[in-house]
C-alpha positions as CSV (number, residue, x, y, z in Angstrom):
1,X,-38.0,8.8,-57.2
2,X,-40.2,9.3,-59.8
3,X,-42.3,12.5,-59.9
4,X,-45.7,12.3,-58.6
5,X,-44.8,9.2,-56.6
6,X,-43.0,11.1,-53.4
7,X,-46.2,9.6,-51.7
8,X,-45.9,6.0,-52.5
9,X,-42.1,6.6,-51.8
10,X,-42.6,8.0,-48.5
11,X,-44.9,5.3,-47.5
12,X,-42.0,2.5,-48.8
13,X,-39.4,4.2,-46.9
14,X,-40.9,4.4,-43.4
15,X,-41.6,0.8,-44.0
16,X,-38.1,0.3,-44.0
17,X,-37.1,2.3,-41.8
18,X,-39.4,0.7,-39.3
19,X,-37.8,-2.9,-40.2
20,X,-34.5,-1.4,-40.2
21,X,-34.3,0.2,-36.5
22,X,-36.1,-2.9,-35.3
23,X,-33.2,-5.1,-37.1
24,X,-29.9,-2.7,-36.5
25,X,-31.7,-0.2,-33.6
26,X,-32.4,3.8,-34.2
27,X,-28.8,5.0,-34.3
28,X,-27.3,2.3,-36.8
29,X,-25.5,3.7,-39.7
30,X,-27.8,1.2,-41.8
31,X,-30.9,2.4,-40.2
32,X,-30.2,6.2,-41.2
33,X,-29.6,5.3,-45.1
34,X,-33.1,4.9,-45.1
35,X,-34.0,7.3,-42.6
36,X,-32.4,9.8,-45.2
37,X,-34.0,8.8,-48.3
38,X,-37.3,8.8,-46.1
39,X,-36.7,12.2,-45.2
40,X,-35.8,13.5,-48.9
41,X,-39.2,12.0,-49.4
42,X,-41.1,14.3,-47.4
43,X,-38.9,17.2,-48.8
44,X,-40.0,16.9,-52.1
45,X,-43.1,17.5,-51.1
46,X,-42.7,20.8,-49.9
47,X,-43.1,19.2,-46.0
48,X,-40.1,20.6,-44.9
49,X,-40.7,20.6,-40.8
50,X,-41.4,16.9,-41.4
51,X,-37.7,16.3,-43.1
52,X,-35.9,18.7,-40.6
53,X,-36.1,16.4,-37.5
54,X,-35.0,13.5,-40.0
55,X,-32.2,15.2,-41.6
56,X,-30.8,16.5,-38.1
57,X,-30.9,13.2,-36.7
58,X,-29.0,11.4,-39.7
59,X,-26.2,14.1,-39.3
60,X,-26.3,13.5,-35.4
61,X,-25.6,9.0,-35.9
62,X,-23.0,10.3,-38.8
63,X,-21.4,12.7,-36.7
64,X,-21.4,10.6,-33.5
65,X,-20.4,7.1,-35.8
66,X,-18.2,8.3,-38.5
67,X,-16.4,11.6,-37.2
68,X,-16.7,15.3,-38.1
69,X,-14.5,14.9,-40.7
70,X,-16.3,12.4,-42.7
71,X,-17.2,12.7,-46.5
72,X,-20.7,10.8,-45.2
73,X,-20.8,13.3,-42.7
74,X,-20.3,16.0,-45.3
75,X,-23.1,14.7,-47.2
76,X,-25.4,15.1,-44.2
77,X,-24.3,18.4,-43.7
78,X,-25.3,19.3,-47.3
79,X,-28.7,17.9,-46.8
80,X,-29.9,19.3,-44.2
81,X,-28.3,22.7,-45.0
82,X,-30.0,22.7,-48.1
83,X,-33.0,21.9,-46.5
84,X,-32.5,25.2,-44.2
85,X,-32.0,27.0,-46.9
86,X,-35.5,26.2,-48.4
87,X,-37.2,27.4,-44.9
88,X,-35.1,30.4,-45.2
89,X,-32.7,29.8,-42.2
90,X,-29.8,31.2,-44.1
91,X,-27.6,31.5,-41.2
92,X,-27.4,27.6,-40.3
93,X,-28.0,26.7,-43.8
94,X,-24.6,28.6,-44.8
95,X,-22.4,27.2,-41.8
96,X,-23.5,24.2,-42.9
97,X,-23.2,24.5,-46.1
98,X,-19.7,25.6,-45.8
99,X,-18.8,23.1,-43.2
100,X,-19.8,20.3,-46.4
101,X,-17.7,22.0,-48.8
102,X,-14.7,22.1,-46.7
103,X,-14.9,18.7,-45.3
104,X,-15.5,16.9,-48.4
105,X,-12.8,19.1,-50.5
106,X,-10.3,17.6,-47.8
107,X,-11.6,13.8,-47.7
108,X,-13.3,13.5,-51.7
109,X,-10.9,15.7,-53.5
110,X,-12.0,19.3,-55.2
111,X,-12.4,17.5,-58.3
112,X,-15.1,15.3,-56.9
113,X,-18.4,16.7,-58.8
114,X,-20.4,16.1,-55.0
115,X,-18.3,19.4,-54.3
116,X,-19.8,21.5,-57.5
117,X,-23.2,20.3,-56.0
118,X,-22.9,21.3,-52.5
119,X,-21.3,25.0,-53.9
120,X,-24.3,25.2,-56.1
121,X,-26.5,25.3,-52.8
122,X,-24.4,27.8,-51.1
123,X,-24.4,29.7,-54.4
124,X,-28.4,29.3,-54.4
125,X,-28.2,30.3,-50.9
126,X,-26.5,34.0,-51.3
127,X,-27.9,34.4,-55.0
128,X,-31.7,34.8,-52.9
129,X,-29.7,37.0,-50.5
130,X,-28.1,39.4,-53.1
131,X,-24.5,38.3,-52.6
132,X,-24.4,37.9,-56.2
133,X,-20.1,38.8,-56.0
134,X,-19.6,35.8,-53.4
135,X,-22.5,33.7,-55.6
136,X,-21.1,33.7,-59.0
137,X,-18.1,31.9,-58.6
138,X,-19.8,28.9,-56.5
139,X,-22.5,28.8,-59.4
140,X,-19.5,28.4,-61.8
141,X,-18.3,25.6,-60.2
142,X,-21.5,23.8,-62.0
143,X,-20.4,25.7,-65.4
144,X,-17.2,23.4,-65.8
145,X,-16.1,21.7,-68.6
146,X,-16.2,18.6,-66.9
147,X,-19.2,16.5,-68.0
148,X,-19.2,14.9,-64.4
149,X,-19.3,17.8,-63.1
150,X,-22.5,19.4,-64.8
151,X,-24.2,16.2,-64.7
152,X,-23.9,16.2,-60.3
153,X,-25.6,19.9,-60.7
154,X,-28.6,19.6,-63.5
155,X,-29.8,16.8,-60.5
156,X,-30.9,19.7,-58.5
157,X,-33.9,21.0,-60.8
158,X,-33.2,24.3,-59.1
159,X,-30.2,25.4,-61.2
160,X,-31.5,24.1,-64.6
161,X,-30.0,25.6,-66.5
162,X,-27.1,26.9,-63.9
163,X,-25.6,29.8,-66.8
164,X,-29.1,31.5,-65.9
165,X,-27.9,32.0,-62.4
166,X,-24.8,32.8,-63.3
167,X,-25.6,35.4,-65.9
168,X,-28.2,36.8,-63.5
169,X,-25.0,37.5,-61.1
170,X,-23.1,39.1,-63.5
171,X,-26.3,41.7,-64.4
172,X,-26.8,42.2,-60.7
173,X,-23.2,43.0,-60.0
174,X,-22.9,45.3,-62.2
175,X,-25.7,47.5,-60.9
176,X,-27.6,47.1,-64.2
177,X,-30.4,49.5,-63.3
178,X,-33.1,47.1,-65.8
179,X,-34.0,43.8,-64.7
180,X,-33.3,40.6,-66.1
181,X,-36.7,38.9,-67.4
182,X,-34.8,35.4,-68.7
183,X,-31.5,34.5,-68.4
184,X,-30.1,31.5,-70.3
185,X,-26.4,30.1,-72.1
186,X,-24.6,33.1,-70.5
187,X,-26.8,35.9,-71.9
188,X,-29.9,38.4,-70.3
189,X,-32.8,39.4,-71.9
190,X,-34.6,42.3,-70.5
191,X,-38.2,43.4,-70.8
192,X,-39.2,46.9,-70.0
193,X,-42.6,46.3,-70.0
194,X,-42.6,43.4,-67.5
195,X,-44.6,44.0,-63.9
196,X,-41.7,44.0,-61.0
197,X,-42.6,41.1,-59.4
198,X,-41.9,39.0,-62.9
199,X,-38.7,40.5,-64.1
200,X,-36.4,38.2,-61.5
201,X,-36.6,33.9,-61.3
202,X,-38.9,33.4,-57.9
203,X,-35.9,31.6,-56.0
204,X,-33.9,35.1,-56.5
């Protein structure tokens, strides 16, 4: 989805959707592909009460078609937990969140560079509650060597680049009383000067 387009995307989307559930009904497995894409739609633009009701009921068909257990399901899980996360419901969002990780380490593999990806959102998720000690080494998981593995991460424009996260853990757990103005490649810079509100990334 291009950027700028989320409009024209969202208007394609519940196009299909609408041919879709009349073709294969609501809770077809087909029918919610779309239905998911629709709701990512709305999400990127900022709409998230829209994409909520989406994202919950494309977990619900996956959960009640595929099984708990599912790496599909998993995927669903991720979504909509990273969508909770956004709205600030950090308590859902990080069962969720941690249901994904554990289901799809069991049925993808802990290689599988979806898993970096859905620790990155946990990661995100206690980095902007000042769990920086259980944060870092989720955020890491984007920091591997494997090329895969970065490339699944830098989609989420969040973590670009994912060492400023990481490096901002590191300063914050060890109690560094100056605050980190830009973090990037592993390394802080601090500026004394700098107002409070600007000496932190605004998803911290």
């Amino acid at each position: 989805m291009a950027e700028g387009r989320y409009a024209d995307t969202e208007a394609f989307y519940r196009r299909m959707l609408g041919i879709s559930q009349k073709l294969f009904g609501v809770e077809s497995l087909k029918s919610v592909i779309v239905e998911e894409r629709l709701a990512t739609a709305v999400k990127l633009q900022g709409r998230y009460e829209e994409a909520e009701p989406l994202f919950r009921h494309v977990l619900a068909v996956r959960e009640n078609a595929l099984g708990a257990e599912h790496s599909f399901t998993a995927g669903s899980m991720n979504n909509l937990g990273d969508l909770l996360e956004r709205e600030r419901h950090h308590s859902e969002a990080e069962e969720l969140l941690r249901r994904a990780i554990s289901v799809d380490a069991k049925a993808i593999g802990e290689s599988n560079p979806r898993i970096a990806t859905e620790a990155s959102n946990l990661g995100l998720l206690m980095l902007r509650q000042r769990r920086y000690k259980e944060a870092e080494p989720l955020l890491r998981r984007c920091d591997s060597p494997s090329l895969s593995m970065k490339r699944a991460c830098r989609r989420d424009i969040r973590i670009l680049p994912i060492c400023s996260a990481i490096s901002l853990c590191c300063c914050r757990r060890k109690a560094d009383t100056r605050k980190p103005s830009l973090c990037y490649a592993g390394h802080c810079r601090f500026d004394s000067t700098a107002a409070p509100s600007n000496r932190r990334p605004a998803w911290c």
